[in-house]
PQR file with spaces between the fields and no chain letter, atoms N, CA, C, O and H, PARSE charges and radii, in Angstrom:
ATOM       1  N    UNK     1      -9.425  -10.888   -8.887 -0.4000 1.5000
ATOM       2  CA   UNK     1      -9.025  -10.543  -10.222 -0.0000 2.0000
ATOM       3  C    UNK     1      -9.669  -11.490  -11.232  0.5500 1.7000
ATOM       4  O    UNK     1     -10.059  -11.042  -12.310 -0.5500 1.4000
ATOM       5  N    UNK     2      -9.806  -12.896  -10.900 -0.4000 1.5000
ATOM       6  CA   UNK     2      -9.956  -13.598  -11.832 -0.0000 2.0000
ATOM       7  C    UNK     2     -11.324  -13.565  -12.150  0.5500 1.7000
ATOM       8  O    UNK     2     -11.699  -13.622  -13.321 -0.5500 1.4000
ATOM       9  H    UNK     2      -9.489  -13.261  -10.024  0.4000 1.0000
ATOM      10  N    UNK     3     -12.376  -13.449  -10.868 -0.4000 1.5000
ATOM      11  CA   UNK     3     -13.835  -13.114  -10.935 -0.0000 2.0000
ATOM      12  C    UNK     3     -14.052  -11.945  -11.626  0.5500 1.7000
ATOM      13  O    UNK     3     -15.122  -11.816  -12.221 -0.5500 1.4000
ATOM      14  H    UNK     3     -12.072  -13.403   -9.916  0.4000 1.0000
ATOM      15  N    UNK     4     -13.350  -11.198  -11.652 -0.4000 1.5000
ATOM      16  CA   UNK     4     -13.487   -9.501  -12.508 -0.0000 2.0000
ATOM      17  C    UNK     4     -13.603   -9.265  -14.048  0.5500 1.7000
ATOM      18  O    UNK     4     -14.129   -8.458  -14.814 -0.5500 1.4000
ATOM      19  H    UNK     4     -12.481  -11.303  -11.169  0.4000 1.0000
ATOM      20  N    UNK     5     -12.553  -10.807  -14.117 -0.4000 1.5000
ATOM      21  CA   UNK     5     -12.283  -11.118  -15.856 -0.0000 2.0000
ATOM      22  C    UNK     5     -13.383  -12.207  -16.096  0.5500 1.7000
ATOM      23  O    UNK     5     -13.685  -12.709  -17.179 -0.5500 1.4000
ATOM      24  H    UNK     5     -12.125  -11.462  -13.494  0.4000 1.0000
ATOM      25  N    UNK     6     -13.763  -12.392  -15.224 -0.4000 1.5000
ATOM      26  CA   UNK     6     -14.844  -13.734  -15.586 -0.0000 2.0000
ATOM      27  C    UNK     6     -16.147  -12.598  -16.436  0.5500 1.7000
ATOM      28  O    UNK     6     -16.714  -12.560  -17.528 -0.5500 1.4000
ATOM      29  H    UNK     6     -13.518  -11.985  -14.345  0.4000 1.0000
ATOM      30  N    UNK     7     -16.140  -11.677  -14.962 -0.4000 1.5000
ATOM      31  CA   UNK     7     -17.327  -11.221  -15.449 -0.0000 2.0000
ATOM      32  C    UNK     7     -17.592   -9.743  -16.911  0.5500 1.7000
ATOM      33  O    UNK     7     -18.499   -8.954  -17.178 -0.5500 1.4000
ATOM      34  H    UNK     7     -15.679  -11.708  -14.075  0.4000 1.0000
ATOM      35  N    UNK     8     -16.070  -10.090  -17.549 -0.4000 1.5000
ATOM      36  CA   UNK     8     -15.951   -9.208  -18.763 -0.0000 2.0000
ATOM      37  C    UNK     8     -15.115   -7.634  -17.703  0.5500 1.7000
ATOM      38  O    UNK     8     -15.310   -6.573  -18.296 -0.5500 1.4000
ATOM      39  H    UNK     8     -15.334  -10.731  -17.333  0.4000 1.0000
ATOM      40  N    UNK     9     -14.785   -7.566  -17.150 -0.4000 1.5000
ATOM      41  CA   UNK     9     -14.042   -6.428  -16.896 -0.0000 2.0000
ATOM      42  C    UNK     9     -12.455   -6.411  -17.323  0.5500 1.7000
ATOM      43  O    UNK     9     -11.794   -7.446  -17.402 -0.5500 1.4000
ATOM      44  H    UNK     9     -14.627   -8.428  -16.668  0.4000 1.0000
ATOM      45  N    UNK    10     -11.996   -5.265  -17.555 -0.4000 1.5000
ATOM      46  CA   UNK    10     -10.873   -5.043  -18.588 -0.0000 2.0000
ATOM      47  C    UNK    10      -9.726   -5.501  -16.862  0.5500 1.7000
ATOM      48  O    UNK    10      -9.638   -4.645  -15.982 -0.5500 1.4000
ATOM      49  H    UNK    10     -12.533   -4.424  -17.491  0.4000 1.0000
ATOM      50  N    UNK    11      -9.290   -6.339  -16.765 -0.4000 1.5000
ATOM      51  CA   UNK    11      -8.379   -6.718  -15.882 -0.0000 2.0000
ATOM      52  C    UNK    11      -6.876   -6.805  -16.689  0.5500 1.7000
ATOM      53  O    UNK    11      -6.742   -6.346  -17.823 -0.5500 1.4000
ATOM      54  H    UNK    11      -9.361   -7.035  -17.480  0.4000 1.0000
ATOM      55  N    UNK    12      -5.298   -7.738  -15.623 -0.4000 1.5000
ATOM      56  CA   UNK    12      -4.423   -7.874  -16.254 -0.0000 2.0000
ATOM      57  C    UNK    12      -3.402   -7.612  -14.643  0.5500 1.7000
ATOM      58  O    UNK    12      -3.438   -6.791  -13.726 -0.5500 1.4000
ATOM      59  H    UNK    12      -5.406   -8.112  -14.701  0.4000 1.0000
ATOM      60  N    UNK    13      -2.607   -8.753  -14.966 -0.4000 1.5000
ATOM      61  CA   UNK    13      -1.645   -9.014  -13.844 -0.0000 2.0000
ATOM      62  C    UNK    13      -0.406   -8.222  -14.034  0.5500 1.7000
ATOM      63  O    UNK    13       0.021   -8.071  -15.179 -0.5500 1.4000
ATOM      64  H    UNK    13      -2.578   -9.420  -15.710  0.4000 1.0000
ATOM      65  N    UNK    14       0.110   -7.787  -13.186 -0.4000 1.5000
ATOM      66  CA   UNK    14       1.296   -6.878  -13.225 -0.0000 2.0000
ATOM      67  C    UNK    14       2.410   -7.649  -12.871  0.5500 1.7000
ATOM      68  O    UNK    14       2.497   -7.808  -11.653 -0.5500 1.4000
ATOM      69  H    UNK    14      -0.236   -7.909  -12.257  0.4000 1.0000
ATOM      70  N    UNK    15       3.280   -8.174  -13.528 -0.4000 1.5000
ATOM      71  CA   UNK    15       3.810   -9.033  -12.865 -0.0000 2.0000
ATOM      72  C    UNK    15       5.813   -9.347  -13.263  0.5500 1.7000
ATOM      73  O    UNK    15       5.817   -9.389  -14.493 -0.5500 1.4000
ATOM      74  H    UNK    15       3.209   -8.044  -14.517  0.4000 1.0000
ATOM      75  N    UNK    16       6.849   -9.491  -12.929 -0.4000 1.5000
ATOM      76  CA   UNK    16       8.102   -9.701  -13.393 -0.0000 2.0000
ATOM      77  C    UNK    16       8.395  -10.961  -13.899  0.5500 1.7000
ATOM      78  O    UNK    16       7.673  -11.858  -13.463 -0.5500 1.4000
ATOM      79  H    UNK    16       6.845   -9.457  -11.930  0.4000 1.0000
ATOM      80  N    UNK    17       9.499  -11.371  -14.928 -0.4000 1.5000
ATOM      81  CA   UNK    17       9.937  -11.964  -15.617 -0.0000 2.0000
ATOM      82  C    UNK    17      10.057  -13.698  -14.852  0.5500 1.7000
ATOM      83  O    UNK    17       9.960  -14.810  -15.371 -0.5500 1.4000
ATOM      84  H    UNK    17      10.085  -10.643  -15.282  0.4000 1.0000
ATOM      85  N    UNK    18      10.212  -13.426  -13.960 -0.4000 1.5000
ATOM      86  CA   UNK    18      10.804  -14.632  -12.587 -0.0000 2.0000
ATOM      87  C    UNK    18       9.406  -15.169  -12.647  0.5500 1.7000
ATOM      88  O    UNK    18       9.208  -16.383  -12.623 -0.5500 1.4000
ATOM      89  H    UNK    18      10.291  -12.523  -13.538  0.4000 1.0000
ATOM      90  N    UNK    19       8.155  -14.049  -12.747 -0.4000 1.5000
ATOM      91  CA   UNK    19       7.030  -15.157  -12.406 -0.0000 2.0000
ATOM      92  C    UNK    19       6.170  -15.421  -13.292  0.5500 1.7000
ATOM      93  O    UNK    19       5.076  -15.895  -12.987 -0.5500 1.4000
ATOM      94  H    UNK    19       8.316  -13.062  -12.767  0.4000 1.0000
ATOM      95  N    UNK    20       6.645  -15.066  -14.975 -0.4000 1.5000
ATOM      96  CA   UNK    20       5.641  -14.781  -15.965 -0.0000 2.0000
ATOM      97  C    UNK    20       4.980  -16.482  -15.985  0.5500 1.7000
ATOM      98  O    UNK    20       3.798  -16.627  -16.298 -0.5500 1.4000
ATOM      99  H    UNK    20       7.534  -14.681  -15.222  0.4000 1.0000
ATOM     100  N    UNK    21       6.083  -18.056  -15.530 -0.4000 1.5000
ATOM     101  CA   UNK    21       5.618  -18.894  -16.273 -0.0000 2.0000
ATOM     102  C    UNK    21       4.190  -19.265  -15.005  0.5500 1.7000
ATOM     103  O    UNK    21       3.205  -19.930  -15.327 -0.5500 1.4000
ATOM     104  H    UNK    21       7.043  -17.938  -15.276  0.4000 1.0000
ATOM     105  N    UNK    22       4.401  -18.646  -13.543 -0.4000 1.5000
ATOM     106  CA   UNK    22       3.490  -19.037  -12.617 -0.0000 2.0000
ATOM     107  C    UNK    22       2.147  -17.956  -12.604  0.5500 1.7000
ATOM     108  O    UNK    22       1.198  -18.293  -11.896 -0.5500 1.4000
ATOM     109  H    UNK    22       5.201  -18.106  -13.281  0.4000 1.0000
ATOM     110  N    UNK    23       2.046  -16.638  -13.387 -0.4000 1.5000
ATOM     111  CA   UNK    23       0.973  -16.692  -13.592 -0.0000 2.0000
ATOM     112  C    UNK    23       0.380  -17.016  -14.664  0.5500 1.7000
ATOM     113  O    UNK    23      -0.850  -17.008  -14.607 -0.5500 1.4000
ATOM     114  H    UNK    23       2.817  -16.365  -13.962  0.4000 1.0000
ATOM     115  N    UNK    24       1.012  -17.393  -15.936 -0.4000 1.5000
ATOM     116  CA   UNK    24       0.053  -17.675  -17.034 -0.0000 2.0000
ATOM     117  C    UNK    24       0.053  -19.381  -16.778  0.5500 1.7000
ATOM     118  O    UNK    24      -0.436  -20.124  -17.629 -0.5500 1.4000
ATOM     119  H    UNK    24       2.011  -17.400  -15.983  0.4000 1.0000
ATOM     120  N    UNK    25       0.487  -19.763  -15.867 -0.4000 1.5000
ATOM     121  CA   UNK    25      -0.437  -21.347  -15.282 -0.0000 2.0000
ATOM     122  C    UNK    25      -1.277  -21.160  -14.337  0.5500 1.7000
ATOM     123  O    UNK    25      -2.175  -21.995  -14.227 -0.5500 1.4000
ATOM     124  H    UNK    25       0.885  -19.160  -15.176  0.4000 1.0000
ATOM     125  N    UNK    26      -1.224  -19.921  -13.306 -0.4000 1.5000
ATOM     126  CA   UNK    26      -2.531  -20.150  -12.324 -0.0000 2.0000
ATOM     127  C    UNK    26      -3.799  -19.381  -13.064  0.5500 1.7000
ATOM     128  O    UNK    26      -4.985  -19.576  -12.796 -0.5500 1.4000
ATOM     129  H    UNK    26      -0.495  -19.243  -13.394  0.4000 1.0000
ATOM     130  N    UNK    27      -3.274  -18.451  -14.069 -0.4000 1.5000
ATOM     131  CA   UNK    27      -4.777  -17.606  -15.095 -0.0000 2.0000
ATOM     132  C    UNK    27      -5.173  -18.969  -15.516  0.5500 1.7000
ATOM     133  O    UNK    27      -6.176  -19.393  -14.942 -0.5500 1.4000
ATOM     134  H    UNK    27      -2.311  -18.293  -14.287  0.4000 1.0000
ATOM     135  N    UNK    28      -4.587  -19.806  -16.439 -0.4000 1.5000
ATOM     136  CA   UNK    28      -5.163  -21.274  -17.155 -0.0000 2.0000
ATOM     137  C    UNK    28      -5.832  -22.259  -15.947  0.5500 1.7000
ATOM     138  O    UNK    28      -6.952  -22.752  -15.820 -0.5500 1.4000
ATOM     139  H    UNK    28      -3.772  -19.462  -16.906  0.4000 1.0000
ATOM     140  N    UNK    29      -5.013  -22.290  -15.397 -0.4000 1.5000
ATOM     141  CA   UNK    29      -5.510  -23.448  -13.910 -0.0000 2.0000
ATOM     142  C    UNK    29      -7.014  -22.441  -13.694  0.5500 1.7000
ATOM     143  O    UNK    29      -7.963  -23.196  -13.909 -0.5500 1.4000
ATOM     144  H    UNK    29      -4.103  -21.889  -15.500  0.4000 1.0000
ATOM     145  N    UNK    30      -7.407  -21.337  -13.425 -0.4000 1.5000
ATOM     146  CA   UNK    30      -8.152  -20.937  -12.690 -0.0000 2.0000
ATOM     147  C    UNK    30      -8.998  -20.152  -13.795  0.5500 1.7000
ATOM     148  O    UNK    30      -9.463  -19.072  -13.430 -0.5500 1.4000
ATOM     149  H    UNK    30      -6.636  -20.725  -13.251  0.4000 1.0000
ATOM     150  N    UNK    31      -9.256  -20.579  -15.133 -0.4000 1.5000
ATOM     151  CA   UNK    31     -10.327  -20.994  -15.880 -0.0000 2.0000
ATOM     152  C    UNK    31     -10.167  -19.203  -16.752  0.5500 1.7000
ATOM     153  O    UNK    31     -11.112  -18.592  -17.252 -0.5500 1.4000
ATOM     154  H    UNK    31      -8.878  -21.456  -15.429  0.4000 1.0000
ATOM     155  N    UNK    32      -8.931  -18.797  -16.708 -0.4000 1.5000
ATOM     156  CA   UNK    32      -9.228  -17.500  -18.042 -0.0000 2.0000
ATOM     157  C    UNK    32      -7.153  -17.468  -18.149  0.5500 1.7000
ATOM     158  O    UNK    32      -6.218  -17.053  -17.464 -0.5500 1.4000
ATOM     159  H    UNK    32      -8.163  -19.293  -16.302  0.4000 1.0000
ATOM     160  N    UNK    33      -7.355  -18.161  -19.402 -0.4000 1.5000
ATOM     161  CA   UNK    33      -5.910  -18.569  -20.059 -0.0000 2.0000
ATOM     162  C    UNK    33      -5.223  -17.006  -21.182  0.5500 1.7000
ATOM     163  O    UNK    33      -4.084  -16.885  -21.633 -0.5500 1.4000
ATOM     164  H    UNK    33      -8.114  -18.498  -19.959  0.4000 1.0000
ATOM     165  N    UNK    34      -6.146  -16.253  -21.303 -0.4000 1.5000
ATOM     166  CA   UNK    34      -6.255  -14.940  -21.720 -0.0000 2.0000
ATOM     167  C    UNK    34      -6.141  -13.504  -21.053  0.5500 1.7000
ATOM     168  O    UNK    34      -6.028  -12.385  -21.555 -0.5500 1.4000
ATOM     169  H    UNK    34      -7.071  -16.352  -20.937  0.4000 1.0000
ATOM     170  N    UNK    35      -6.218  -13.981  -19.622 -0.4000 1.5000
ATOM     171  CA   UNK    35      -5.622  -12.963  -18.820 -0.0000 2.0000
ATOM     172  C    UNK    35      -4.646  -12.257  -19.008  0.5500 1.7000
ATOM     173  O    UNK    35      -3.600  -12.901  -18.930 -0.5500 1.4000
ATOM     174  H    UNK    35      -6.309  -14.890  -19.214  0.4000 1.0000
ATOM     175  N    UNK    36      -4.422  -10.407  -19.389 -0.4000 1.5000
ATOM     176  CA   UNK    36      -3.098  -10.115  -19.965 -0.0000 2.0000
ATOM     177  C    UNK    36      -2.069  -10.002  -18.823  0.5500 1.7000
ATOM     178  O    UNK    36      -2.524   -9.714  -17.716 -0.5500 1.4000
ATOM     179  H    UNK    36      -5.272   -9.884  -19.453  0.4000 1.0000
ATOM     180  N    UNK    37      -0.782  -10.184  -18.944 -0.4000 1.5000
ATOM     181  CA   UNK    37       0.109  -10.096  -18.157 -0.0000 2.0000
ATOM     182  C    UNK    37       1.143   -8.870  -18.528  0.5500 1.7000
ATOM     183  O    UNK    37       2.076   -8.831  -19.330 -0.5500 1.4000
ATOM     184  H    UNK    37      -0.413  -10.417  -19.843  0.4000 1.0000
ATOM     185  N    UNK    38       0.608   -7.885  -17.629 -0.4000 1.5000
ATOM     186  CA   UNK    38       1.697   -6.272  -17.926 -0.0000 2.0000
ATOM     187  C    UNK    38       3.421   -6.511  -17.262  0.5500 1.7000
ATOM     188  O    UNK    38       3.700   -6.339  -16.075 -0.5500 1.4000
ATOM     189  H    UNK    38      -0.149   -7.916  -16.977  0.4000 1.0000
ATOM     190  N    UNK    39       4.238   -6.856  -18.137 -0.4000 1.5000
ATOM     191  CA   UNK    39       5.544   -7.252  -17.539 -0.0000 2.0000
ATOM     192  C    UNK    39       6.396   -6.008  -17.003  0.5500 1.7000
ATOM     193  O    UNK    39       6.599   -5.019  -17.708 -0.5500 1.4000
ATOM     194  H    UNK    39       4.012   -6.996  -19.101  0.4000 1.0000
ATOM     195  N    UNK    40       6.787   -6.116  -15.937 -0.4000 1.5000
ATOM     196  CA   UNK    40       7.996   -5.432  -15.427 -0.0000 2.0000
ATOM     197  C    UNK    40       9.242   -5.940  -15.218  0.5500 1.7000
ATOM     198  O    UNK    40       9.226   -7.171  -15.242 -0.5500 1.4000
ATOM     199  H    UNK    40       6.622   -6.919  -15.365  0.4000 1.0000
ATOM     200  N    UNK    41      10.446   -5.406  -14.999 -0.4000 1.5000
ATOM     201  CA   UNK    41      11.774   -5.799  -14.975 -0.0000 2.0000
ATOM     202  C    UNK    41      11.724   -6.076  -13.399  0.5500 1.7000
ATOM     203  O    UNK    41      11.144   -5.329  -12.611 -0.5500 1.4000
ATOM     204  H    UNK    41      10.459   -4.406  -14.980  0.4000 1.0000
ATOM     205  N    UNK    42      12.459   -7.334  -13.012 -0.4000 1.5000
ATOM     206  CA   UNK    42      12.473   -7.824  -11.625 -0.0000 2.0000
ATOM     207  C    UNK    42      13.992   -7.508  -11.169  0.5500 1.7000
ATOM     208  O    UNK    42      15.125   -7.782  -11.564 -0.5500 1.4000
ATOM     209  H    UNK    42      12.931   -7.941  -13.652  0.4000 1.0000
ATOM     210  N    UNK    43      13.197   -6.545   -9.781 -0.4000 1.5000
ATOM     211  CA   UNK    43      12.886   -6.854   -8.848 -0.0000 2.0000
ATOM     212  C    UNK    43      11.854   -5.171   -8.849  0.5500 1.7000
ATOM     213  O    UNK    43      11.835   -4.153   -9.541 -0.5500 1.4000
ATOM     214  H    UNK    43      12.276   -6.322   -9.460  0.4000 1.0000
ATOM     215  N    UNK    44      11.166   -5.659   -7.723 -0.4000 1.5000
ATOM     216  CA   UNK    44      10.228   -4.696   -7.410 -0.0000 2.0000
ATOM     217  C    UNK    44      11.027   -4.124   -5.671  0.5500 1.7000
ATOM     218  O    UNK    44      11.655   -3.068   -5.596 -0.5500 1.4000
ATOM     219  H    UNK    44      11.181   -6.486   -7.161  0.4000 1.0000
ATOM     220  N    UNK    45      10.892   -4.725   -4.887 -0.4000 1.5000
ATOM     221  CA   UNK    45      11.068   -4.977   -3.791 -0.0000 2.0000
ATOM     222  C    UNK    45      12.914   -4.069   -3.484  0.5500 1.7000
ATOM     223  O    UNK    45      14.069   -4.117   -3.906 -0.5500 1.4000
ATOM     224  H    UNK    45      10.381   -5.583   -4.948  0.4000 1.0000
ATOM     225  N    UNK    46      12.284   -3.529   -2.740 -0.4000 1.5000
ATOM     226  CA   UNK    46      13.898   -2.965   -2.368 -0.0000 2.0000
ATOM     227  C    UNK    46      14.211   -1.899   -3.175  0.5500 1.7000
ATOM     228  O    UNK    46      15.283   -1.295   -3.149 -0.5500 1.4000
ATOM     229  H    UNK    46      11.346   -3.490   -2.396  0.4000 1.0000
ATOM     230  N    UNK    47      13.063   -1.613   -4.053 -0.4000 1.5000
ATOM     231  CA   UNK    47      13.828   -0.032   -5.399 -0.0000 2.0000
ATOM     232  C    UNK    47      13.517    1.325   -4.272  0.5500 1.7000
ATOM     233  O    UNK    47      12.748    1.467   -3.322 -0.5500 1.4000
ATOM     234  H    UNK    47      12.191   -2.103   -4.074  0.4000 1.0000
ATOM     235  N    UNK    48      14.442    2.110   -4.868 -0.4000 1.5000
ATOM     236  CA   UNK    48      13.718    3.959   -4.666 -0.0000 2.0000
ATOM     237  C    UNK    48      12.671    3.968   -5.435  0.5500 1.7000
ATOM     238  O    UNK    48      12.327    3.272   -6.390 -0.5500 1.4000
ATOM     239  H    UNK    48      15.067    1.994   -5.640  0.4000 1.0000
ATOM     240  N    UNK    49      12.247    4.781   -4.934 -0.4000 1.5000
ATOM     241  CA   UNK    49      10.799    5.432   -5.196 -0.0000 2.0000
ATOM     242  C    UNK    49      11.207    5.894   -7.153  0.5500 1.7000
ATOM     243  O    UNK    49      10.517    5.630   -8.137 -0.5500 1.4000
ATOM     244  H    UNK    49      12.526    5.347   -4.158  0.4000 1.0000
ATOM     245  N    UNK    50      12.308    6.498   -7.100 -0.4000 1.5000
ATOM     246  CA   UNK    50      12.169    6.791   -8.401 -0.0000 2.0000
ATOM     247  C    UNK    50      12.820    5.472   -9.119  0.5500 1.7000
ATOM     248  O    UNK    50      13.148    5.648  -10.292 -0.5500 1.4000
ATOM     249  H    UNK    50      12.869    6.713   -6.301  0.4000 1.0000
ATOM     250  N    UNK    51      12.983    4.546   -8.723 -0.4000 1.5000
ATOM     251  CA   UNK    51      13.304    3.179   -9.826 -0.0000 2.0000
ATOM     252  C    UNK    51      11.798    2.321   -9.647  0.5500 1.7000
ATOM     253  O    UNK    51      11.640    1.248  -10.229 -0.5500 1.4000
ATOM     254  H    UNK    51      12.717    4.404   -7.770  0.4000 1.0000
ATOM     255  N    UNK    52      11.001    2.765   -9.003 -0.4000 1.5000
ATOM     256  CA   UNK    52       9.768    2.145   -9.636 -0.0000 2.0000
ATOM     257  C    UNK    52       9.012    3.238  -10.382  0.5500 1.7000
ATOM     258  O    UNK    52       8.469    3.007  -11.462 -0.5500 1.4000
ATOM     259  H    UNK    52      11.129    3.637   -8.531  0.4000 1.0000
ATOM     260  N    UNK    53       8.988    4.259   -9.876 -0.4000 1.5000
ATOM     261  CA   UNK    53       8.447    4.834  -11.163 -0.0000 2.0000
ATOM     262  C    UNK    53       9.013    4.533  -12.559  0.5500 1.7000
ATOM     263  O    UNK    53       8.275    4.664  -13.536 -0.5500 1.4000
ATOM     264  H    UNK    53       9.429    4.446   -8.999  0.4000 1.0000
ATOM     265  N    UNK    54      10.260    4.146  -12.696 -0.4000 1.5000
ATOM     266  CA   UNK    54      10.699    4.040  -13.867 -0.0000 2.0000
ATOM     267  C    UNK    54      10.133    2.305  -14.400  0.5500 1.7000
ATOM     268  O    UNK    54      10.248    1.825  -15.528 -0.5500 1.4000
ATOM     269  H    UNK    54      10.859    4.039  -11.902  0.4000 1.0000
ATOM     270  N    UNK    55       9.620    1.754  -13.364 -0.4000 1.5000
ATOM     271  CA   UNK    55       8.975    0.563  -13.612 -0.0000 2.0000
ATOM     272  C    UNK    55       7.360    0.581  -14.294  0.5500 1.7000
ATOM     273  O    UNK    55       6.928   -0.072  -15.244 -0.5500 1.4000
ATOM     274  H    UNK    55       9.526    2.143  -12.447  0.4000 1.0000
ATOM     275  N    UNK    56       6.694    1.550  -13.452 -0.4000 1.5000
ATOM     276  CA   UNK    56       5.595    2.457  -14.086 -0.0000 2.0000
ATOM     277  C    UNK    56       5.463    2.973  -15.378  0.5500 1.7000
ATOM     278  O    UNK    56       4.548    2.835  -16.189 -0.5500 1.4000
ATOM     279  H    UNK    56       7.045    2.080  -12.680  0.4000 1.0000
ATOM     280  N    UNK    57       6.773    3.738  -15.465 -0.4000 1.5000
ATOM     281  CA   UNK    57       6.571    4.159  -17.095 -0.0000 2.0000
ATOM     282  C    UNK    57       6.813    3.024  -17.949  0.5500 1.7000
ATOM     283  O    UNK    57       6.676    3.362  -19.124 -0.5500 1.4000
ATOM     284  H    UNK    57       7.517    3.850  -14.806  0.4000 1.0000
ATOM     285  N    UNK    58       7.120    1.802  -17.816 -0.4000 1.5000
ATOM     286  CA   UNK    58       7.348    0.624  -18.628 -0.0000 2.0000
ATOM     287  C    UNK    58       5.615   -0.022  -18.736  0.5500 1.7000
ATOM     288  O    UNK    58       4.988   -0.431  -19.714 -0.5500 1.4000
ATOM     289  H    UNK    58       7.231    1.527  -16.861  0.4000 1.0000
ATOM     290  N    UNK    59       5.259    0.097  -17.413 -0.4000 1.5000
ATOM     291  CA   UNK    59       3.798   -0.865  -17.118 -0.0000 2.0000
ATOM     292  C    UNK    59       2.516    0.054  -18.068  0.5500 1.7000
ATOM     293  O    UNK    59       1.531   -0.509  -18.545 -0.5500 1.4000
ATOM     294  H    UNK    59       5.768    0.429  -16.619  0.4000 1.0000
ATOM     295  N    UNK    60       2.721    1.154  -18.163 -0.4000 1.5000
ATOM     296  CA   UNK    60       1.642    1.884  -18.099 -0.0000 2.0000
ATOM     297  C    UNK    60       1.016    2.117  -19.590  0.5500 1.7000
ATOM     298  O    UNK    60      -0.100    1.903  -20.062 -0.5500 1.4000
ATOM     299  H    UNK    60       3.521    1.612  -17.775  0.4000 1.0000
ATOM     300  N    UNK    61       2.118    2.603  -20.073 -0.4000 1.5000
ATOM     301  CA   UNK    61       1.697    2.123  -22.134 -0.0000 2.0000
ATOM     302  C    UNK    61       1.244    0.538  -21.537  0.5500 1.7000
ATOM     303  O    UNK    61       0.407    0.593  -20.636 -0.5500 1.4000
ATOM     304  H    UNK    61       3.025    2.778  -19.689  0.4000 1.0000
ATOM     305  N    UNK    62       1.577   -0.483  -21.827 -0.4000 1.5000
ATOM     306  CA   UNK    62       0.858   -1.687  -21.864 -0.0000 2.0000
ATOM     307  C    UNK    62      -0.918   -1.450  -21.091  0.5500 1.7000
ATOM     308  O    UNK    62      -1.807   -1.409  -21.941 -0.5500 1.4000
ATOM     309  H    UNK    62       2.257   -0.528  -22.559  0.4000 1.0000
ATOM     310  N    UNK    63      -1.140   -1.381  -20.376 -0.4000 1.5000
ATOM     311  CA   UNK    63      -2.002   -1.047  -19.577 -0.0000 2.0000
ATOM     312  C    UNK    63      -2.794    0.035  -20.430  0.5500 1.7000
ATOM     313  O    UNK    63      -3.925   -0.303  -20.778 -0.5500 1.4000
ATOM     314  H    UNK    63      -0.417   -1.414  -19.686  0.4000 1.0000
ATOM     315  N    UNK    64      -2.462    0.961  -20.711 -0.4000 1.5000
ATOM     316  CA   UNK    64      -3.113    1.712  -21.923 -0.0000 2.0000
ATOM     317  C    UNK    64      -3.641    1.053  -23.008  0.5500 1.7000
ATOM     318  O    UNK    64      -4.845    1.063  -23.263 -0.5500 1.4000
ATOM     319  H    UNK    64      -1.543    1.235  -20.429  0.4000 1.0000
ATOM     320  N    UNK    65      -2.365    0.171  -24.010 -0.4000 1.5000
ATOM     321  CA   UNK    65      -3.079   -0.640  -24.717 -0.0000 2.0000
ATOM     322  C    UNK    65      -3.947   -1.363  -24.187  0.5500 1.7000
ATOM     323  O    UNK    65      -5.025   -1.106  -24.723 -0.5500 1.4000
ATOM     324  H    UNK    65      -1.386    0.162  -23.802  0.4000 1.0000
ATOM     325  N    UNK    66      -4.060   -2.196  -23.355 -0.4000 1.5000
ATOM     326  CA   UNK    66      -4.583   -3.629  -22.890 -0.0000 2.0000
ATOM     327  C    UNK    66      -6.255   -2.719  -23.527  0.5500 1.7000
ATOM     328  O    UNK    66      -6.899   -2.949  -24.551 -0.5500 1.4000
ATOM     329  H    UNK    66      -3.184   -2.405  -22.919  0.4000 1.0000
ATOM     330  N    UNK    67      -6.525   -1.620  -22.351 -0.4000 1.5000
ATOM     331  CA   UNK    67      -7.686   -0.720  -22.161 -0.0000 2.0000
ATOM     332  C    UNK    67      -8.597   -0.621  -23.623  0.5500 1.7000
ATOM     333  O    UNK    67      -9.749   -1.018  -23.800 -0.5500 1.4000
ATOM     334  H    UNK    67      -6.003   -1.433  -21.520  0.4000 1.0000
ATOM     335  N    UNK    68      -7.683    0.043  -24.599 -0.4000 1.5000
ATOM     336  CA   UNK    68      -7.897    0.554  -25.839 -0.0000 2.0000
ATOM     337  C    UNK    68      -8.022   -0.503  -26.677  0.5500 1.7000
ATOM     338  O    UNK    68      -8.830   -0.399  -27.599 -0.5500 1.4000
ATOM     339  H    UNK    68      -6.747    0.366  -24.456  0.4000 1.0000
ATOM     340  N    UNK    69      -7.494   -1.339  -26.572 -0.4000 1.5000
ATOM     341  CA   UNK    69      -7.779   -2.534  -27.373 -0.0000 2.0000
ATOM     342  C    UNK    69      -8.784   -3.280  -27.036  0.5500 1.7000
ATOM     343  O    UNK    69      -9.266   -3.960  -27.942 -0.5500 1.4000
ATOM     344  H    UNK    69      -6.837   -1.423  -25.823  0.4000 1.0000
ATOM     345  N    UNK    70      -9.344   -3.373  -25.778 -0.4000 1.5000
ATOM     346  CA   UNK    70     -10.070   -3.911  -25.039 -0.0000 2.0000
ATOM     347  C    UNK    70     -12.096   -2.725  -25.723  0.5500 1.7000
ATOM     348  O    UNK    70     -13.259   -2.959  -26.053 -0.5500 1.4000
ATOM     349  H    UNK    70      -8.952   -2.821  -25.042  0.4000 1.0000
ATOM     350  N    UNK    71     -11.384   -1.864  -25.570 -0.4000 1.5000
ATOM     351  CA   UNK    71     -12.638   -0.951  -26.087 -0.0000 2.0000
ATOM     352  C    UNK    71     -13.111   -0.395  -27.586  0.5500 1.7000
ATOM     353  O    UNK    71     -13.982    0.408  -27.921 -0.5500 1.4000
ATOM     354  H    UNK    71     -10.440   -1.673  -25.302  0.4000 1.0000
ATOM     355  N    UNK    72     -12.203   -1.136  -28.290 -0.4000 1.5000
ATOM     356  CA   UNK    72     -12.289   -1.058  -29.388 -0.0000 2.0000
ATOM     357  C    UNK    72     -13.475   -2.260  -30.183  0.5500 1.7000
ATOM     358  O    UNK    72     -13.638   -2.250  -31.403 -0.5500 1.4000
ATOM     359  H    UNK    72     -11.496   -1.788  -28.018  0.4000 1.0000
């Protein structure tokens, strides 16, 4: 991921609330402090199928923006 953003590709970590402060220190530690972080509500692990989709429809506008803003 981080080589992807190095090399200008529209990247971005998907990630829950529990771990927002450990990836925006390993994006900085590992040299792109600008990496976007698409937040979801935690927990991932253990949902039905339809309580992550409902995690999806939260991730996916962001992820849209990130794109569009990114190509603008």
């Amino acid at each position: 991921m981080i080589q992807l953003r190095k090399r200008g590709l529209i990247t971005a970590v998907i990630c829950s609330d529990p771990f927002r402060k450990l990836a925006t220190t390993q994006a900085r530690v590992l040299g792109v402090p600008d990496l976007p972080l698409v937040m979801i509500r935690h927990p991932l692990g253990g949902l039905s199928i339809e309580q992550v989709e409902g995690r999806v429809l939260v991730a996916l506008p962001q992820v849209v923006k990130l794109i569009k803003d990114r190509l603008q």
